[in-house]
N, C-alpha and C positions, 0 to 999 in steps of 0.2 A: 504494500500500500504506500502511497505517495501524499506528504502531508505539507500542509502550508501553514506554520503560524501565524498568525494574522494580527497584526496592531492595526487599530485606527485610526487616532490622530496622527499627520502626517503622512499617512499612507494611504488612506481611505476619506478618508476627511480631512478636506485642506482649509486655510484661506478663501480660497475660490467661496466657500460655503459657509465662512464664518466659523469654521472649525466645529456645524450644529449636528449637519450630516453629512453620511457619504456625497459626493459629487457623479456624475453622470459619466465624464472621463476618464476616475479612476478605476468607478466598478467596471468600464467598459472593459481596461486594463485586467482586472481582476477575471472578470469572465472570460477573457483571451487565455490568457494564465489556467486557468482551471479545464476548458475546452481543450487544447491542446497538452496536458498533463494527465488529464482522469485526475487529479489530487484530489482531498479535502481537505476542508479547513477546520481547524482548530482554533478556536478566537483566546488569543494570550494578552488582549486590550484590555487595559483598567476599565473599558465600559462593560466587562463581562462580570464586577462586581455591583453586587444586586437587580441585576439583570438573569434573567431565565433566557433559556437557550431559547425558548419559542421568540422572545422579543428580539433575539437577537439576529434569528431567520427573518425576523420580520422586518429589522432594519436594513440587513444585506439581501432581503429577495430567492434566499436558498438554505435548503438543510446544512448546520454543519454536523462536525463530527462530533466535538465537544470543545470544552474548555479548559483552560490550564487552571491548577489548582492554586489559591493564594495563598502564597506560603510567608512566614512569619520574617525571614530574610526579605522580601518584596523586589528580589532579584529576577529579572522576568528569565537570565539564562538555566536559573535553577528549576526554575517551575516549569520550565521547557524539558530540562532533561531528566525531570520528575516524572512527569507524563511519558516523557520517551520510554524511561525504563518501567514502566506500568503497558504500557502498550508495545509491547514488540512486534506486532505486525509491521510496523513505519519502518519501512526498509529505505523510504529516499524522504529528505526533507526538506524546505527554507523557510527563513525566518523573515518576513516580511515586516520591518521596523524603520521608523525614523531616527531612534535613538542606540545606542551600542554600548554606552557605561554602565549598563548592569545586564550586560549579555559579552561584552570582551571578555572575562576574567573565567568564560567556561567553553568545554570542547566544543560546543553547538555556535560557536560563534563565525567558523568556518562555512556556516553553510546560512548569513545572514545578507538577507540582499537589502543592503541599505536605501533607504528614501529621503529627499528631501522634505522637511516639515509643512514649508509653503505652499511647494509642489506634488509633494506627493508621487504615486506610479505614475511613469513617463514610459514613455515605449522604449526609453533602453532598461530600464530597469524592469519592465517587462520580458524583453527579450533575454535576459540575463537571467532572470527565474526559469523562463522557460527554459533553458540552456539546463540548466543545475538540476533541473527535476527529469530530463530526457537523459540526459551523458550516465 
């Protein structure tokens, strides 16, 4: 199985939108990304606190898989490879984030395709996911 962490602000939700919701450009981005991978998604975004999974299909428009567990570190790379090793089906992965100071300092950080916070997914960072989840 093939998984995509998913943050939202920055990534999903830019500037464009007042940082309220997704933008129409980036999920387009997103749904490219997910068509040509088969993946799902795992939402590792602070908006997946007090939020249920239903609300959160309802925000992105699709089932996910689930969500990373909030753990008392608030390290989003821990809580990433907390689920990893709870879930070993996930044979291929990336980490779809605008930010990397609490996701550098662990092994999952090699497979983080960075985003701009303003901009968000662009089509090279599109095309760079999709690279990382095919190879």
């Amino acid at each position: 199985m093939k998984c995509i962490f998913l943050d939202f602000d920055g990534v999903i939700v830019t500037m464009e939108n007042s940082f309220d919701k997704p933008n129409k450009r980036t999920m387009k981005h997103l749904q490219d990304i997910l068509d040509s991978t088969q993946a799902e998604v795992v939402v590792s975004s602070s908006w997946r606190v007090g939020s249920t999974n239903a609300h959160l299909e309802e925000i992105l428009g699709f089932k996910i898989k689930g969500v990373t567990s909030r753990l008392g570190s608030r390290d989003r790379g821990e809580e990433i490879e907390t689920y990893l090793e709870e879930h070993p089906e996930i044979e291929k992965y990336i980490i779809l984030d605008d930010e990397e100071h609490d996701i550098k300092d662990y092994g999952c950080s090699k497979y983080l395709v960075k985003t701009n916070i303003y901009i968000g997914l662009t089509t090279t960072t599109k095309n760079k996911a999709i690279s990382m989840l095919k190879d």
